[in-house]
LONU-165436 format. One record per residue: residue number from 1; z, x, y of N, C-alpha, C, CB in turn. Coordinates in Angstrom, 2 decimals. Glycine has a CB too. Example, Ala and Ser with C-alpha at 12.3 -4.5 7.8 and 13.67 -1.06 7.14 Angstrom:
// residues 2
{pt 1, {7.80, 13.19, -5.69}, {7.80, 12.30, -4.50}, {7.80, 13.20, -3.30}, {9.05, 11.31, -4.47}};
{pt 2, {7.08, 12.85, -2.25}, {7.14, 13.67, -1.06}, {7.87, 12.90, 0.03}, {5.72, 14.08, -0.60}};
// end
This chain:
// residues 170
{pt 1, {55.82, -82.07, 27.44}, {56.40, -80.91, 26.80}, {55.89, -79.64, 27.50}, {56.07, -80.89, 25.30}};
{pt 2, {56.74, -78.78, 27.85}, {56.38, -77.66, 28.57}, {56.62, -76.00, 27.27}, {57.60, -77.75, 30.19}};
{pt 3, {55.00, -75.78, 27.47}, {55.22, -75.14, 26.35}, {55.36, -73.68, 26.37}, {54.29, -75.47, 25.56}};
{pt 4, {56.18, -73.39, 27.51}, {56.27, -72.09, 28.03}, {57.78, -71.90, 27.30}, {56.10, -71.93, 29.86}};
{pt 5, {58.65, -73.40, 27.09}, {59.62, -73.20, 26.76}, {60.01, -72.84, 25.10}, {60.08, -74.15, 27.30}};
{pt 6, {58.79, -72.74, 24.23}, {58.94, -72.48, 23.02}, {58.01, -70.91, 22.80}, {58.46, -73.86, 22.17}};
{pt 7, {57.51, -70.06, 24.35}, {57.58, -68.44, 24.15}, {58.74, -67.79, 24.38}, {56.69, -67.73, 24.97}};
{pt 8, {58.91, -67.30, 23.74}, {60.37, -66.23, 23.91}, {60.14, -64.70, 24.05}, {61.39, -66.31, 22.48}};
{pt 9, {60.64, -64.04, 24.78}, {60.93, -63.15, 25.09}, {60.95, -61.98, 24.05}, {61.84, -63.46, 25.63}};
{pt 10, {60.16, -60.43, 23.71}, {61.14, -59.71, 22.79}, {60.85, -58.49, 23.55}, {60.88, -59.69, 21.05}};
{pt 11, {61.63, -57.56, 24.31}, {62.17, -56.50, 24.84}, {62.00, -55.57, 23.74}, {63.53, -56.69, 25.33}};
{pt 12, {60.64, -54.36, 24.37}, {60.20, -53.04, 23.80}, {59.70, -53.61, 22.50}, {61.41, -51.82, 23.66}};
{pt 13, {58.84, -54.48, 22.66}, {58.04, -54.55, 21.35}, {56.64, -54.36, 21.29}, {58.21, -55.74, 20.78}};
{pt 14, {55.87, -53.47, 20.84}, {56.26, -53.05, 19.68}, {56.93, -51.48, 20.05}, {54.97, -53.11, 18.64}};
{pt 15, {56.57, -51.17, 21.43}, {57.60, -50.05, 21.74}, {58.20, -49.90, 23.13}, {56.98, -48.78, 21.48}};
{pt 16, {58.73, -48.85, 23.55}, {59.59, -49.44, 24.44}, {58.66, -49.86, 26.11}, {60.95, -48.21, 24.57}};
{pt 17, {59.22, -50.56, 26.75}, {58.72, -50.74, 27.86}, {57.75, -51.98, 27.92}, {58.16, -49.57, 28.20}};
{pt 18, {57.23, -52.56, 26.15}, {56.38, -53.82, 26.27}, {57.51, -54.79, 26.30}, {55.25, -54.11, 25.01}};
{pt 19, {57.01, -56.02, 27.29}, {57.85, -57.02, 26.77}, {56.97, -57.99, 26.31}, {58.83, -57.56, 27.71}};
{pt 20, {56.89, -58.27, 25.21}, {56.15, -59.29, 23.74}, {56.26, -60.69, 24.10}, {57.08, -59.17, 22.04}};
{pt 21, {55.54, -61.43, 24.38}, {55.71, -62.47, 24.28}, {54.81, -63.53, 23.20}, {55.72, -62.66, 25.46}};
{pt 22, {56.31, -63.63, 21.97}, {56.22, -63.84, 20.97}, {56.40, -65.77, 20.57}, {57.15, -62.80, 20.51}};
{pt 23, {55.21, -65.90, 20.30}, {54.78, -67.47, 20.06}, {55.45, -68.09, 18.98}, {53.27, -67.68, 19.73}};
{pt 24, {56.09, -67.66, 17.82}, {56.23, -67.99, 17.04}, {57.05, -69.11, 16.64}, {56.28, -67.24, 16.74}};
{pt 25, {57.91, -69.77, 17.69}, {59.02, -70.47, 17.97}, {58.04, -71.54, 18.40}, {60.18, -69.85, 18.99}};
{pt 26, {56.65, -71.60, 18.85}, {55.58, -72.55, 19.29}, {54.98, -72.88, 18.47}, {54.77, -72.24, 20.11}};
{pt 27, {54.75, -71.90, 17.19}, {54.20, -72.35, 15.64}, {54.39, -73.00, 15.05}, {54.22, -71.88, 14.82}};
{pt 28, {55.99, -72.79, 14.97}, {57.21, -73.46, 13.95}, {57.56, -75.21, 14.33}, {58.90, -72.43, 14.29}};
{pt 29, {57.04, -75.58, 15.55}, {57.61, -76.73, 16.14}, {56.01, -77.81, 15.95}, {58.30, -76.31, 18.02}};
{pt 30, {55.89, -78.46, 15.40}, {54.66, -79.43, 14.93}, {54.27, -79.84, 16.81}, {55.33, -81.20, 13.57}};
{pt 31, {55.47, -80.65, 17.28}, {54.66, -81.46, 18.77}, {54.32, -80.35, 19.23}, {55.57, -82.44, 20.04}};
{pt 32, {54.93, -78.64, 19.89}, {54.32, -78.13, 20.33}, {52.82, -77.39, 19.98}, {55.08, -77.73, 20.59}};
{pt 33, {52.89, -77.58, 18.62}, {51.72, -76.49, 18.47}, {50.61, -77.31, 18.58}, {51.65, -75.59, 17.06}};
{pt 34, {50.60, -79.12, 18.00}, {49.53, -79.73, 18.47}, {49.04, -79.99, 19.96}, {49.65, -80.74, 17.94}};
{pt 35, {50.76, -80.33, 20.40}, {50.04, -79.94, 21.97}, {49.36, -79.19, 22.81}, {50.48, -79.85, 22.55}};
{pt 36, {49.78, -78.18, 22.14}, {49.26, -76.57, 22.64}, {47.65, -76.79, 22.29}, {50.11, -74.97, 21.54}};
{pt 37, {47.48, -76.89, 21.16}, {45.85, -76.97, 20.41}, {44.81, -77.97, 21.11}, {45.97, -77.59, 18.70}};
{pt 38, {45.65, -78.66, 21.33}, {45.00, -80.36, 22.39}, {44.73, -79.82, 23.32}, {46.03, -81.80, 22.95}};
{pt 39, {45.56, -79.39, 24.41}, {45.25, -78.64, 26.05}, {44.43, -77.79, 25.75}, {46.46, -77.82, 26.93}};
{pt 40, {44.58, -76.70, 24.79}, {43.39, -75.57, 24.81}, {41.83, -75.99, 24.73}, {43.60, -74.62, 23.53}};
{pt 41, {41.65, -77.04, 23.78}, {40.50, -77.90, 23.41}, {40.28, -78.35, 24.53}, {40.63, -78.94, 22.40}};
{pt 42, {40.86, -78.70, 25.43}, {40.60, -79.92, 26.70}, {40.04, -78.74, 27.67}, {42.31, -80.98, 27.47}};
{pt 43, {40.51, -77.70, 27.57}, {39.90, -75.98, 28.69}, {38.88, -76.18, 28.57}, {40.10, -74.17, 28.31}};
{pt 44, {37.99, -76.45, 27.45}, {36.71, -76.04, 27.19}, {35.80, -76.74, 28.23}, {36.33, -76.34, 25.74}};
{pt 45, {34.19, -76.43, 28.64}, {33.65, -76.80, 29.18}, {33.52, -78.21, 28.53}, {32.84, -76.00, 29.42}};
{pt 46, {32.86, -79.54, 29.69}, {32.77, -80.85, 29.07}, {30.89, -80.67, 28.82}, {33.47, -82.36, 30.31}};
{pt 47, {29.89, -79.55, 29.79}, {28.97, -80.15, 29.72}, {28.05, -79.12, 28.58}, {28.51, -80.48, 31.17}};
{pt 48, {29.45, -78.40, 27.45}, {28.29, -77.33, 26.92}, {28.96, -77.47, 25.41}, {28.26, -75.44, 27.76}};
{pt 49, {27.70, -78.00, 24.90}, {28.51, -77.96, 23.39}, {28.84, -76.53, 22.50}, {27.57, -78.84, 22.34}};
{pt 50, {30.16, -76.52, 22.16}, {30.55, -75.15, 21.51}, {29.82, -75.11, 20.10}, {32.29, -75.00, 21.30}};
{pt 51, {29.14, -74.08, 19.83}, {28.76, -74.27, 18.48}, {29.98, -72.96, 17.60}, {26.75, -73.94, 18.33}};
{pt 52, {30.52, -72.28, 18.16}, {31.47, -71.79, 16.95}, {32.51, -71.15, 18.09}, {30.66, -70.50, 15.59}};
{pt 53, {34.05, -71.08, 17.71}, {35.31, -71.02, 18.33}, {35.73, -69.28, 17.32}, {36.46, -72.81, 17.98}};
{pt 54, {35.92, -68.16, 18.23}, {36.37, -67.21, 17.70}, {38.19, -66.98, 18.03}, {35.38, -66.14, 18.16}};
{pt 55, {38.39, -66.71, 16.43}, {40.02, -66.56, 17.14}, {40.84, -64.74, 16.50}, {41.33, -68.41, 16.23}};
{pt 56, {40.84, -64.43, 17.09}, {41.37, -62.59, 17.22}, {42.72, -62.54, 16.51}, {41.71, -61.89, 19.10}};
{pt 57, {42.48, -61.87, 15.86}, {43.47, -61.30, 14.83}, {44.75, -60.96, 15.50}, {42.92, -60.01, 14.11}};
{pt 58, {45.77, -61.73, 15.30}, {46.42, -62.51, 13.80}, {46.17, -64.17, 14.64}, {48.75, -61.95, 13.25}};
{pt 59, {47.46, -63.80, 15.64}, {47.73, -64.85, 15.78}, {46.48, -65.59, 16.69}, {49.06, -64.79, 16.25}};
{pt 60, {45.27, -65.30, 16.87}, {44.32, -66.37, 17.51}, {43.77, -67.15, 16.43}, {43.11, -65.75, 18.38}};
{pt 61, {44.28, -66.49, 15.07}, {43.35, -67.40, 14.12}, {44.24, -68.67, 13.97}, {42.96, -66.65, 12.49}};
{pt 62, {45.41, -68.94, 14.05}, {45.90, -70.51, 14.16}, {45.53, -71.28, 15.31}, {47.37, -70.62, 14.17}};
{pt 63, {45.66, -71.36, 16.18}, {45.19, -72.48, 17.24}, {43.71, -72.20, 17.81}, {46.27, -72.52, 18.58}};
{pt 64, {42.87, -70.97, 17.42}, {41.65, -70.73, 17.55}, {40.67, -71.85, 16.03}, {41.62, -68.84, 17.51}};
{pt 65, {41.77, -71.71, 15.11}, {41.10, -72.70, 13.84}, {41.34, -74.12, 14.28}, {41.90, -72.48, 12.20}};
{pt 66, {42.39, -74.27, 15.01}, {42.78, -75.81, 15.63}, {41.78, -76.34, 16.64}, {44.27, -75.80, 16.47}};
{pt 67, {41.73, -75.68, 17.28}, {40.25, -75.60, 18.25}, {39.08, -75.95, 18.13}, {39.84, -74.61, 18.50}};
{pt 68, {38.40, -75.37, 17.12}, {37.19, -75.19, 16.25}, {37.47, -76.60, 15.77}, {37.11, -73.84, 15.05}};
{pt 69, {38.00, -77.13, 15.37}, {38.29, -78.28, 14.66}, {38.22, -79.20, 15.50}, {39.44, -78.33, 14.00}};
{pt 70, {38.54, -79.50, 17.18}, {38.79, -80.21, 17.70}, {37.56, -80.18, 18.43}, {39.92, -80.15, 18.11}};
{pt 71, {36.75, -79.17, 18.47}, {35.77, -79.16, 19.50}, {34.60, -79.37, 18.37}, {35.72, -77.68, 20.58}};
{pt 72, {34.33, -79.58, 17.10}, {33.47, -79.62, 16.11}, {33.07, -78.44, 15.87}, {32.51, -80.40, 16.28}};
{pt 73, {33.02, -77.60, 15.85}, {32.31, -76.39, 16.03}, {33.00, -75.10, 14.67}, {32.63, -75.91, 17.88}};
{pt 74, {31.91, -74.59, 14.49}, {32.76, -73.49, 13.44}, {33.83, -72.54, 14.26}, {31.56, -72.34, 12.62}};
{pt 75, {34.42, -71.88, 13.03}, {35.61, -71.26, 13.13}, {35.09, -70.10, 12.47}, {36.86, -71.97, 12.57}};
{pt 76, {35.13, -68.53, 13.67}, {34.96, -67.53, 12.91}, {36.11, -66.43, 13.00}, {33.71, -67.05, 13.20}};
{pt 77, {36.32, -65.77, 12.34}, {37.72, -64.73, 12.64}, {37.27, -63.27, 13.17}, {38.70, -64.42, 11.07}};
{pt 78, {37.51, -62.54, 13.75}, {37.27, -61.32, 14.26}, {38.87, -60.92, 13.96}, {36.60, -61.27, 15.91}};
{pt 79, {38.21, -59.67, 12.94}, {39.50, -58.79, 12.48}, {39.90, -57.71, 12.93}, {39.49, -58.42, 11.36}};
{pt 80, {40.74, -56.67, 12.35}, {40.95, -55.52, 12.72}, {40.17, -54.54, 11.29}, {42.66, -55.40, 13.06}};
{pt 81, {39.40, -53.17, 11.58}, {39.32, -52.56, 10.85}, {39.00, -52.65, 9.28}, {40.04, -52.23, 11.18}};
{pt 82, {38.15, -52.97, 8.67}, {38.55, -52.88, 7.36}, {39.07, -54.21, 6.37}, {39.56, -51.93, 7.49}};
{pt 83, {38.97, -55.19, 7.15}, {39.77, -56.45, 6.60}, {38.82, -57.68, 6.65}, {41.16, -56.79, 7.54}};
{pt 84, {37.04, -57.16, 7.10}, {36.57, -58.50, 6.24}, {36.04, -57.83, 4.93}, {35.24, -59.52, 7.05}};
{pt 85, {35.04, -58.68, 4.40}, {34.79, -58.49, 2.83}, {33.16, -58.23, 3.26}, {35.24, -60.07, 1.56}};
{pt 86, {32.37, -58.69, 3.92}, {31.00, -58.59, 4.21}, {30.65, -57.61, 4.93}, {30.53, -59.58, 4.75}};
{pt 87, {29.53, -57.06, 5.49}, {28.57, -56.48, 6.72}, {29.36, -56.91, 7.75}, {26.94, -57.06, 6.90}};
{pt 88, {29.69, -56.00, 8.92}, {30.24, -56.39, 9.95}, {29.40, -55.21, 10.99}, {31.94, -56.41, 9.78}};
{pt 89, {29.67, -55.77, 12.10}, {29.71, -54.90, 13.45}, {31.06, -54.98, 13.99}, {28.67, -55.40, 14.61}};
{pt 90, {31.06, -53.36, 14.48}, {32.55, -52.56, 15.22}, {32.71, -52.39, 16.65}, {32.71, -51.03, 14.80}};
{pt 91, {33.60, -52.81, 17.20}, {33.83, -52.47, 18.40}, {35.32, -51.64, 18.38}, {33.73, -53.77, 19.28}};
{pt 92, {35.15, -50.88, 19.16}, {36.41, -49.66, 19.50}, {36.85, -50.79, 20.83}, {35.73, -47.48, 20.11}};
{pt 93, {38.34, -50.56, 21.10}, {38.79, -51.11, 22.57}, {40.44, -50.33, 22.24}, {38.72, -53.36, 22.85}};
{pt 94, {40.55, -50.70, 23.81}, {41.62, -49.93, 24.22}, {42.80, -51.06, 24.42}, {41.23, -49.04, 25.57}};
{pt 95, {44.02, -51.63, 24.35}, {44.86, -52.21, 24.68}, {46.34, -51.48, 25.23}, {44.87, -52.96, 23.72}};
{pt 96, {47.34, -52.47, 25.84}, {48.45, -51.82, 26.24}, {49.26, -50.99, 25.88}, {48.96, -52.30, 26.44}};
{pt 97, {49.03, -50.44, 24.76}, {50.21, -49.67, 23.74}, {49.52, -48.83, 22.87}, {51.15, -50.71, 22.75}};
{pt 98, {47.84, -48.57, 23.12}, {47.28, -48.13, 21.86}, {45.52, -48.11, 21.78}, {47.92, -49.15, 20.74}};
{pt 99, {45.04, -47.63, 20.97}, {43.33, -48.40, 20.44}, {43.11, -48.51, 19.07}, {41.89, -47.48, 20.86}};
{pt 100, {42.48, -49.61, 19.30}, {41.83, -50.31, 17.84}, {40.88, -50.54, 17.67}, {42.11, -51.32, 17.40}};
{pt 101, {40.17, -50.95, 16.79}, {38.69, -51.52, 16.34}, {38.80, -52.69, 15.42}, {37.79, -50.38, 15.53}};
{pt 102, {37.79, -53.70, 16.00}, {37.40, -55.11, 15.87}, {36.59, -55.13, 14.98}, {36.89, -55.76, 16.95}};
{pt 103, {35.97, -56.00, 14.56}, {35.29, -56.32, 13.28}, {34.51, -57.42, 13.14}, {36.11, -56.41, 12.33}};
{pt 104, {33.68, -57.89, 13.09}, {32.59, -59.68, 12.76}, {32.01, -59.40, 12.08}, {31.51, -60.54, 13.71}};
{pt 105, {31.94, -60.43, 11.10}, {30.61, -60.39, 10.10}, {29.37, -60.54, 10.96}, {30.59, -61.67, 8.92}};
{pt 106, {28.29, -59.49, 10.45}, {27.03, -59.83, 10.88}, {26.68, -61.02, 11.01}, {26.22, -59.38, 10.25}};
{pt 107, {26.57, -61.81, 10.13}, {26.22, -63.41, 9.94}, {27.00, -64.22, 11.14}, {26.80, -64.04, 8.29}};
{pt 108, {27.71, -63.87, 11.27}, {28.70, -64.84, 11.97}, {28.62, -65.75, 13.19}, {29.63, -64.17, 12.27}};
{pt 109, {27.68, -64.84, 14.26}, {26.50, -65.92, 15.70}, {25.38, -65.23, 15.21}, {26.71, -65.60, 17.96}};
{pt 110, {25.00, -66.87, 15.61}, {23.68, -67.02, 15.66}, {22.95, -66.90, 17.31}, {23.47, -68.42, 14.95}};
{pt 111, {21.69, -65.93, 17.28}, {21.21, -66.13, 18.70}, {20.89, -67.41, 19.05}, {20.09, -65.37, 19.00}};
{pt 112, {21.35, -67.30, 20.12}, {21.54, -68.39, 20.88}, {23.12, -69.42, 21.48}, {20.72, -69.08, 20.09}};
{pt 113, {23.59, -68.88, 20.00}, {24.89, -70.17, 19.90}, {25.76, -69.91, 20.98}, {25.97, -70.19, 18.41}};
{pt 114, {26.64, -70.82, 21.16}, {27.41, -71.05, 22.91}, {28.89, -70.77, 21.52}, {27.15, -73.47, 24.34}};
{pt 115, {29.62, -69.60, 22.54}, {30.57, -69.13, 21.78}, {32.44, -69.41, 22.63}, {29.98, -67.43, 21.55}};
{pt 116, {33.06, -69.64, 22.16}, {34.32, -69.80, 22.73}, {35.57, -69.25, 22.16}, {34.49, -71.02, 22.86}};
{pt 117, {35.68, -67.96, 23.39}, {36.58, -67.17, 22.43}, {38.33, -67.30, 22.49}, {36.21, -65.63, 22.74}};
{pt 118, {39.00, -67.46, 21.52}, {40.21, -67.67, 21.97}, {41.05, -66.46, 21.71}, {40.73, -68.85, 21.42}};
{pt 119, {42.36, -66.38, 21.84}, {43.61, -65.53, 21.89}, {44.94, -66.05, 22.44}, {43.31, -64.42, 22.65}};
{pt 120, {45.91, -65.39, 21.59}, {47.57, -65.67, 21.94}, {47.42, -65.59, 23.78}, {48.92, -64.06, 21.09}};
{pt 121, {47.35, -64.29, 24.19}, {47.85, -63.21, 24.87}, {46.34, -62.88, 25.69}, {48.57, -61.93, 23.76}};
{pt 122, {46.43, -62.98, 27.03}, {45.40, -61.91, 27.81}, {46.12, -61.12, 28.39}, {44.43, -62.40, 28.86}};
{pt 123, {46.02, -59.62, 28.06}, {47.40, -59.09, 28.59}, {46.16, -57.70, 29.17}, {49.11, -58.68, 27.08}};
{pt 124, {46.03, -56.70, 28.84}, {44.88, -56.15, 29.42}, {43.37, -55.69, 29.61}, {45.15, -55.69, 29.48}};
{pt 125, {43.11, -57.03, 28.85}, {41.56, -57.45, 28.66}, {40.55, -56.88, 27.35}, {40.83, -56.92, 30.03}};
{pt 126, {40.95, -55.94, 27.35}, {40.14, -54.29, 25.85}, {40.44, -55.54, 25.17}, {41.27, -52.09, 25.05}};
{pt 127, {40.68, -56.09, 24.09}, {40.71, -57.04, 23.11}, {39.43, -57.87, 23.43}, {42.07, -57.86, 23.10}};
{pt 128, {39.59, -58.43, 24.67}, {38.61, -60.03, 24.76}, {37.13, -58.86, 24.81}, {38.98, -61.52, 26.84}};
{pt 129, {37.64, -58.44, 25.85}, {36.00, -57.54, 26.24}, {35.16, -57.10, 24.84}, {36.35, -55.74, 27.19}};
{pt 130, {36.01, -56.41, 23.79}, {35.66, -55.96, 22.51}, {35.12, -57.15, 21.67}, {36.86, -55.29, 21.85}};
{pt 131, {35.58, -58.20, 22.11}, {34.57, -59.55, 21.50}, {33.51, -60.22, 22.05}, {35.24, -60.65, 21.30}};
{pt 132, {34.06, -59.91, 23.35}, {33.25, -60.59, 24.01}, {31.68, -59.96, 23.90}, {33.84, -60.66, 25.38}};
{pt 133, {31.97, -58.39, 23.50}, {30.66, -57.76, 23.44}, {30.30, -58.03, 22.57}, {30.43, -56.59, 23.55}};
{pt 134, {30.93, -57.83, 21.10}, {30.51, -58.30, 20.08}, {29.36, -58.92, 19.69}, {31.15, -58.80, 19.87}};
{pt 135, {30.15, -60.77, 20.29}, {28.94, -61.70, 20.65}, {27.79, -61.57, 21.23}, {29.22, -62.45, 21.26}};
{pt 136, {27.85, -61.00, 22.16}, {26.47, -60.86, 23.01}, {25.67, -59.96, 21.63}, {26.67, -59.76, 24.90}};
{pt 137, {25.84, -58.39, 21.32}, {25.49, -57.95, 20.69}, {24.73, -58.57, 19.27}, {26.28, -57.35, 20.79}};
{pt 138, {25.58, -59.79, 19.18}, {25.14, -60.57, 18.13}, {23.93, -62.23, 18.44}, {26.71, -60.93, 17.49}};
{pt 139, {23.72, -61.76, 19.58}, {22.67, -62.90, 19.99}, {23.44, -63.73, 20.47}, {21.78, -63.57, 18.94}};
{pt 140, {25.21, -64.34, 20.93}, {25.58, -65.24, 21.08}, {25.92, -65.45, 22.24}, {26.19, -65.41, 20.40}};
{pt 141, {26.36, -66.56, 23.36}, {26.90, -66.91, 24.84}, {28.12, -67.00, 24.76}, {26.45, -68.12, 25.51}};
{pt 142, {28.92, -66.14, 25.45}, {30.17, -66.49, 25.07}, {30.50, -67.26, 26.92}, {31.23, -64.85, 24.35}};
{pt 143, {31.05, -68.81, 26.40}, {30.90, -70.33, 27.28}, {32.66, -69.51, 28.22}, {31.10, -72.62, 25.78}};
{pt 144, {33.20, -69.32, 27.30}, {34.56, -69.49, 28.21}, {35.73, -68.31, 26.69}, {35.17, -72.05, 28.49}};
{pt 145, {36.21, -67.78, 27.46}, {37.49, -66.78, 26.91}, {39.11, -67.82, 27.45}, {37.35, -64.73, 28.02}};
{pt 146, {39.31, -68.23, 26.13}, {40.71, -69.35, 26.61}, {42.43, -68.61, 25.82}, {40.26, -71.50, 25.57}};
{pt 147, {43.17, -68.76, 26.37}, {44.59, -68.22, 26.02}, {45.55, -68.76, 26.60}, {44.81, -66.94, 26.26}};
{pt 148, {46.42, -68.72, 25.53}, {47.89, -69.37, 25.28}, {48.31, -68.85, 27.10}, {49.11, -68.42, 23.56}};
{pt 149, {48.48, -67.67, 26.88}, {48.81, -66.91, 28.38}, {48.43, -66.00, 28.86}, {49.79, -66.55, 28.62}};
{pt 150, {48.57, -65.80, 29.66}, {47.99, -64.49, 30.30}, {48.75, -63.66, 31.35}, {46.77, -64.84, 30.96}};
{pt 151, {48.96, -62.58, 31.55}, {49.58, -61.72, 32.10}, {49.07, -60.91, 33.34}, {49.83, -61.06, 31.20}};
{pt 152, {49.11, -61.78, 34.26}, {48.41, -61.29, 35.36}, {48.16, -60.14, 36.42}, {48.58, -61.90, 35.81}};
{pt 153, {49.81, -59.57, 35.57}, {49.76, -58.06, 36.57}, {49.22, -57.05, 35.66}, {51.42, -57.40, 37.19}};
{pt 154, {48.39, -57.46, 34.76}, {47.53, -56.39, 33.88}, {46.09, -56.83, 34.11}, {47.91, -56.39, 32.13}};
{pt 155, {45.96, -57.56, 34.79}, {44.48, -58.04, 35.71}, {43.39, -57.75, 34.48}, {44.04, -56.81, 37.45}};
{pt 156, {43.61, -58.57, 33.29}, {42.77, -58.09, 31.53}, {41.43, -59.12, 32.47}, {43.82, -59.10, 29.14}};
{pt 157, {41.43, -60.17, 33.08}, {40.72, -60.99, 33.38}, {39.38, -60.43, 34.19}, {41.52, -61.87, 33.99}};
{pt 158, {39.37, -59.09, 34.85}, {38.75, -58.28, 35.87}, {37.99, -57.85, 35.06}, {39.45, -57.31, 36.68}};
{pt 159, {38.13, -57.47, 33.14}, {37.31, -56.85, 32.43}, {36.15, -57.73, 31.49}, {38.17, -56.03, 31.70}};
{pt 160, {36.46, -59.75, 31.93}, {35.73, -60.14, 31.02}, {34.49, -60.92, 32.31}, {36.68, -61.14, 29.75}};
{pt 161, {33.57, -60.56, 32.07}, {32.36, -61.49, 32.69}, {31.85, -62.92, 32.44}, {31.29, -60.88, 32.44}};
{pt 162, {32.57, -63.58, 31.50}, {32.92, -64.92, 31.15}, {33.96, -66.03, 32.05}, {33.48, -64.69, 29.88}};
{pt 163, {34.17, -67.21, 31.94}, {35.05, -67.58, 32.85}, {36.60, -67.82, 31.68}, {34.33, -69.09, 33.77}};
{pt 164, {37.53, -67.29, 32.43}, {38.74, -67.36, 31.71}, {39.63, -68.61, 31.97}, {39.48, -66.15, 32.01}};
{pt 165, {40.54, -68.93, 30.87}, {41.23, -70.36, 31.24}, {42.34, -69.97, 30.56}, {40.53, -71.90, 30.73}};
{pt 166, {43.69, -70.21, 30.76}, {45.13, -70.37, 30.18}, {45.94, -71.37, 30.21}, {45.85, -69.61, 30.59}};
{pt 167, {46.82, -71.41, 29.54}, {47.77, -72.66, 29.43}, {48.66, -71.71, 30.85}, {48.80, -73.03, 27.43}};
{pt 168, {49.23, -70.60, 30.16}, {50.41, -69.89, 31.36}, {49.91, -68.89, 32.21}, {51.70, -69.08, 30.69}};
{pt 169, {50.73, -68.65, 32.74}, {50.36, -66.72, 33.68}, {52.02, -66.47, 34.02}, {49.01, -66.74, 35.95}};
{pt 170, {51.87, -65.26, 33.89}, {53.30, -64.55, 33.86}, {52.50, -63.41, 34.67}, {54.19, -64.09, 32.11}};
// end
């Protein structure tokens, strides 16, 4: 199953000049999304055990929770702004259309723990980097930054010091 064939296309989203590439047609379909979740799991390093799988708001928290599951390892969410319930640390970052701020519960790595961060989309890096610091900040290794796809003429990959892995590149 080629699972490039269940991203679709959406022209000027969310404004004009992005073109979105919107997973949701990969959600909706059971073989693809397990497949999808299987290959991503299989990215991971073989010789480093993950102790917790982060997945970025919205859509990294479905196949970032599939992940976590497959690799044994906890499942933590990194939000936007205002949307956990506990103590968190903030990161500001910049993305293609805009800036935002990230969010982790304090609690959430532990120093030391080997961290594996996932996402839909590597499109111009400010997202991963904003976690990726996170972690460190929080005592943790972040092992490998993994994604559905990645967008290579926005070179997001130049901003993370981790090793990156994708299913696609566009």
């Amino acid at each position: 199953m080629d699972i490039q064939d269940f991203i679709r296309d959406i022209p000027d989203f969310p404004k004009p000049g992005i073109l979105f590439k919107d997973i949701t047609p990969l959600l909706s379909n059971h073989e693809a999304l397990v497949g999808c979740a299987n290959r991503l799991a299989k990215l991971s390093p073989d010789n480093v055990k993950i102790d917790k799988v982060i997945g970025i708001e919205s859509r990294g928290f479905i196949i970032g929770s599939m992940i976590a599951e497959r690799l044994e390892a906890g499942f933590v969410p990194v939000r936007k702004k205002g949307k956990l319930p506990y103590q968190v640390k903030s990161k500001d970052y910049g993305l293609e259309y805009g800036k935002d701020t990230l969010e982790i519960h304090v609690d959430a790595i532990k120093k030391g723990e080997k961290v594996l961060i996932h996402d839909d989309v590597l499109a111009t890096g400010g997202t991963a980097e904003a976690v990726c610091n996170l972690v460190e900040e929080l005592g943790g290794e972040v092992v490998q930054c993994n994604f559905i796809m990645e967008l290579d003429f926005l070179n997001g990959r130049d901003k993370l010091n981790s090793p990156v892995s994708s299913l696609l590149s566009y």
